[in-house]
C-alpha positions as CSV (number, residue, x, y, z in Angstrom):
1,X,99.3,70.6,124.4
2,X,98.9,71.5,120.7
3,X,97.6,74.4,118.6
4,X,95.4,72.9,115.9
5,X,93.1,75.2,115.0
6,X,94.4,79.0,114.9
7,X,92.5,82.3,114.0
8,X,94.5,85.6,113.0
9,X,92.3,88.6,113.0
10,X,93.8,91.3,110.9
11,X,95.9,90.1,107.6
12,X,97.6,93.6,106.8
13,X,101.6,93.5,106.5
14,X,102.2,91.7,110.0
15,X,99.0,90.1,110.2
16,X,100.2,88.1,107.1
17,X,103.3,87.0,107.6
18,X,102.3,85.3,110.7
19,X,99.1,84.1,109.4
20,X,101.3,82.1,106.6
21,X,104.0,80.8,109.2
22,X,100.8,79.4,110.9
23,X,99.4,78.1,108.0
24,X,102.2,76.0,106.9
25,X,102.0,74.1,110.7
26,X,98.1,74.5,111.1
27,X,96.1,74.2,108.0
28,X,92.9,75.2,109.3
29,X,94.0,78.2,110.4
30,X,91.0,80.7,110.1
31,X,91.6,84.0,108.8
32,X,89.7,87.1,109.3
33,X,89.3,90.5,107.4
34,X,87.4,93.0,107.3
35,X,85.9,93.3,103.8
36,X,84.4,90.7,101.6
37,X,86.5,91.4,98.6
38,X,89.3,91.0,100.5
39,X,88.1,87.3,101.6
40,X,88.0,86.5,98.2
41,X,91.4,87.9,97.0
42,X,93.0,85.5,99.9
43,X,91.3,82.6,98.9
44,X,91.9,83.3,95.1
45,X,95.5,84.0,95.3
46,X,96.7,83.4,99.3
47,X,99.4,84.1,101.1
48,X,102.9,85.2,100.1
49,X,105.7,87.1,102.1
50,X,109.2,87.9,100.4
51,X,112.2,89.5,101.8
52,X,113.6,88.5,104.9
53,X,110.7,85.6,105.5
54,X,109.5,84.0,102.2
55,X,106.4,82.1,102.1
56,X,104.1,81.3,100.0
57,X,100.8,79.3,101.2
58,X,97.3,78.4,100.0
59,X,94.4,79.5,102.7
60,X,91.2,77.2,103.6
61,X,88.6,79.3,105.5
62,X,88.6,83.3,105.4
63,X,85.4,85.1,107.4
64,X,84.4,88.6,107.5
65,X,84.8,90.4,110.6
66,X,85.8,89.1,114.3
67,X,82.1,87.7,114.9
68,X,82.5,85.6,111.8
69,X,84.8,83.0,114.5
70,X,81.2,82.6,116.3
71,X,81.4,78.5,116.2
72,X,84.4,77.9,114.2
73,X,86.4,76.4,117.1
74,X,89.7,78.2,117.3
75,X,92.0,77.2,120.1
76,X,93.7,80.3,119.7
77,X,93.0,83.9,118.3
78,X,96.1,86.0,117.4
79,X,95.2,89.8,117.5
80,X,97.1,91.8,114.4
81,X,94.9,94.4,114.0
82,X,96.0,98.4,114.8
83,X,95.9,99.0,118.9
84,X,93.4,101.6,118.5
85,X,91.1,98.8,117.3
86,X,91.7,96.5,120.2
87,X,88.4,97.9,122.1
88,X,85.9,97.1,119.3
89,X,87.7,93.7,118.1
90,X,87.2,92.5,121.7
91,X,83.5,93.3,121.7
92,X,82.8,91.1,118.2
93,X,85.1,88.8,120.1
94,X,83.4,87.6,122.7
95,X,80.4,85.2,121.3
96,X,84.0,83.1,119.9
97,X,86.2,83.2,123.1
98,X,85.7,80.4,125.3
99,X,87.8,81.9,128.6
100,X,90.3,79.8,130.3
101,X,89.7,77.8,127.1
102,X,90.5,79.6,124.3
103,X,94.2,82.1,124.0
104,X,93.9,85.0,122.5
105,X,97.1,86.6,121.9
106,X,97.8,90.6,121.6
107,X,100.5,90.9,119.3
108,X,100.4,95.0,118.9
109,X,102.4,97.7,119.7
110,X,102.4,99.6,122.8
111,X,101.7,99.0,126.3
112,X,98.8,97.1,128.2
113,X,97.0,95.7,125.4
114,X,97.6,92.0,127.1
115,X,95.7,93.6,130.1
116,X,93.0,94.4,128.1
117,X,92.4,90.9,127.2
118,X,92.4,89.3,130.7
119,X,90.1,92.4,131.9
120,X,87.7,91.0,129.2
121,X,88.5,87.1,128.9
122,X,90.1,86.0,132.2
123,X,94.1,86.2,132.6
124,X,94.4,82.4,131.7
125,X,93.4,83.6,128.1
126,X,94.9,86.4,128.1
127,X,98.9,86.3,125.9
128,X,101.5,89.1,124.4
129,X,103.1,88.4,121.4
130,X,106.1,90.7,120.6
131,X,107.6,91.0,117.2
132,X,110.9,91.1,115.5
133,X,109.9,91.7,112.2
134,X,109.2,94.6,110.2
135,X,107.2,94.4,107.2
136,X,104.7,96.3,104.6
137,X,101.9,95.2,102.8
138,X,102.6,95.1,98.6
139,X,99.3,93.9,97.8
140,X,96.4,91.9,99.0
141,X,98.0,89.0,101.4
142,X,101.5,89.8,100.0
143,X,104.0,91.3,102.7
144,X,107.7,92.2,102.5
145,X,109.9,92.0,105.0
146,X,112.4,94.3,105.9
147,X,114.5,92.5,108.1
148,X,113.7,90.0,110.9
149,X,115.6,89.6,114.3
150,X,115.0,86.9,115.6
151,X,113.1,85.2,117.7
152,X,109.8,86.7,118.6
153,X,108.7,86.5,122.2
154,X,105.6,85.7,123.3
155,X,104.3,84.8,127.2
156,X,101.2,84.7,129.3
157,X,99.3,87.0,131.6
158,X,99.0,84.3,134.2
159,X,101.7,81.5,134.9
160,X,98.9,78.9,134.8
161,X,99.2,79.8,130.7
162,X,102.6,79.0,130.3
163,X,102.5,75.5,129.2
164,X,99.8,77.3,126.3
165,X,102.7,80.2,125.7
166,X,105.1,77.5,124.9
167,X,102.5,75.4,122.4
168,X,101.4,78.6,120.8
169,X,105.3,79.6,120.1
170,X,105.9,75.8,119.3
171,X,103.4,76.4,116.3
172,X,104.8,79.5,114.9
173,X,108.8,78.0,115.1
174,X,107.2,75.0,113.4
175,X,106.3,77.2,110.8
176,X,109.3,78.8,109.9
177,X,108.6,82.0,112.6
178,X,111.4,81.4,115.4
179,X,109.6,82.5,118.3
180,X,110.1,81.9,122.2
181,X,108.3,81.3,125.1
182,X,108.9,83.9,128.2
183,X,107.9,83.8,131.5
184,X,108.3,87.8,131.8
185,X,106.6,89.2,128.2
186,X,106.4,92.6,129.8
187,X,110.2,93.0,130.1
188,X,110.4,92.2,125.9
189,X,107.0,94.7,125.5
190,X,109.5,97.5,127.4
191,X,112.3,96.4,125.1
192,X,110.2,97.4,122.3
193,X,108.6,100.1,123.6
194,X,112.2,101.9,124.0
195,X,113.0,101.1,120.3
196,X,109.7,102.7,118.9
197,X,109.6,105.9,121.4
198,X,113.6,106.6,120.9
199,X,113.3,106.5,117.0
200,X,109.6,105.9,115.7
201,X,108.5,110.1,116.3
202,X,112.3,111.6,114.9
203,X,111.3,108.9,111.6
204,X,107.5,110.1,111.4
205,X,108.2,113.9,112.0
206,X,111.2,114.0,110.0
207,X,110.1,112.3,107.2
208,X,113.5,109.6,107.1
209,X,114.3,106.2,107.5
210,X,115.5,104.6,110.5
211,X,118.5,104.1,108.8
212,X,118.7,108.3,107.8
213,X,118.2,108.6,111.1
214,X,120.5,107.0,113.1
215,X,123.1,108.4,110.6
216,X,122.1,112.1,111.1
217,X,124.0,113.8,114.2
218,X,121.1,116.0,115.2
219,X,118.5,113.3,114.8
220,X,120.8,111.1,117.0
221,X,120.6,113.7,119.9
222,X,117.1,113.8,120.0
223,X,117.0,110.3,120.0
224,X,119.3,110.4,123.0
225,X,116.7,112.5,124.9
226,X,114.1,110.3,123.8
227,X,115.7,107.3,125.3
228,X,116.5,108.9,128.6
229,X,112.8,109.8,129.0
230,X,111.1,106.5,128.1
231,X,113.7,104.9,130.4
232,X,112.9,107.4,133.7
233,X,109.1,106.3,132.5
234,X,110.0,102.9,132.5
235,X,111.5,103.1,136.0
236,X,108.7,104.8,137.5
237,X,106.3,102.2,136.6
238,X,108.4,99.4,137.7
């Protein structure tokens, strides 16, 4: 099995860099924003990520909005749009989602989007990407990356996607994006989850880095706290 014929939906900061990784494999990747000028300000100048993951790609077809995929064929649709989005990106979805046939992959942050997927596309189409990299957006299609651990995992909601889980990791590895393929993504999704509920609110309400942060001794101990809650969470789901 092979991924030809990507789509990422979303080209902020993350939605870039993996758009270009799968660009350099797949050259019809299919990108998809949200605003016309923005269309034409990939196409004119495309892709470029700098930091820890430099890239720097041309890019073929760019449509407006998730309903733009309508008949364009993707294999697979990688979801890098905000969570809070996931709802109404589904809905435009569906006239382009062939299930059991077509992945779509949730690669956002926080728990349960994958479920929302199979709930609306079957569980064999249903995948969670989780990723290693952080990253902002400098400009139109131009992301810096901060750092990058990795690989990035990414698995399916039902074991009969597995073989797909491993092509779809396949194609972002061949692209210069180390990622693996997992039989248990929702151990990784936890992993995560820790990481952003132990430091991610301290950062926010605090106004510091992660670095700042983890260096300050009263920001540590409410990071402490944190962590020991999201863990008794953790364990009472399962």
């Amino acid at each position: 099995m092979r991924i030809e014929r990507p789509a990422v939906v979303g080209v902020g900061a993350t939605g870039t860099v993996l758009a270009a990784a799968l660009l350099e494999r797949c050259p019809e990747t299919i990108l998809v924003v949200s605003r016309p000028e923005a269309a034409e300000a990939l196409r004119a100048r495309g892709l470029r990520a700098t930091g820890a993951v430099e890239k720097a790609v041309r890019v073929g077809e760019v449509v407006v909005g998730p309903e733009g995929l309508a008949g364009r064929g993707a294999d697979a649709v990688f979801l890098c749009t905000k969570t809070y989005d996931l709802p109404r990106v589904l809905d435009a979805l569906e006239p382009a989602v062939r299930p059991g046939e077509t992945a779509v992959v949730s690669c956002h942050n926080g728990l349960g989007t994958e479920d929302d997927v199979a709930e609306r596309f079957g569980a064999e189409s249903a995948f969670r990407m989780v990723l290693n990299y952080g990253c902002a957006l400098r400009g139109p299609g131009e992301a810096e990356v901060a750092f990058f651990n990795p690989p990035n995992h990414l698995g399916a909601v039902s074991p009969a996607g597995r073989e797909r889980a491993a092509a779809l990791a396949e194609a972002l590895t061949a692209g210069g994006l180390p990622t693996e393929a997992v039989d248990d993504i929702g151990l990784f999704v936890w992993k995560k989850m820790v990481m952003k509920c132990t430091m991610a609110p301290i950062c926010a309400l605090a106004d510091m880095t992660l670095r700042e942060a983890l260096t300050s001794p009263p920001s540590r101990r409410v990071a402490d706290a944190c962590f020991r809650e999201v863990l008794a969470v953790a364990r009472a789901l399962g």
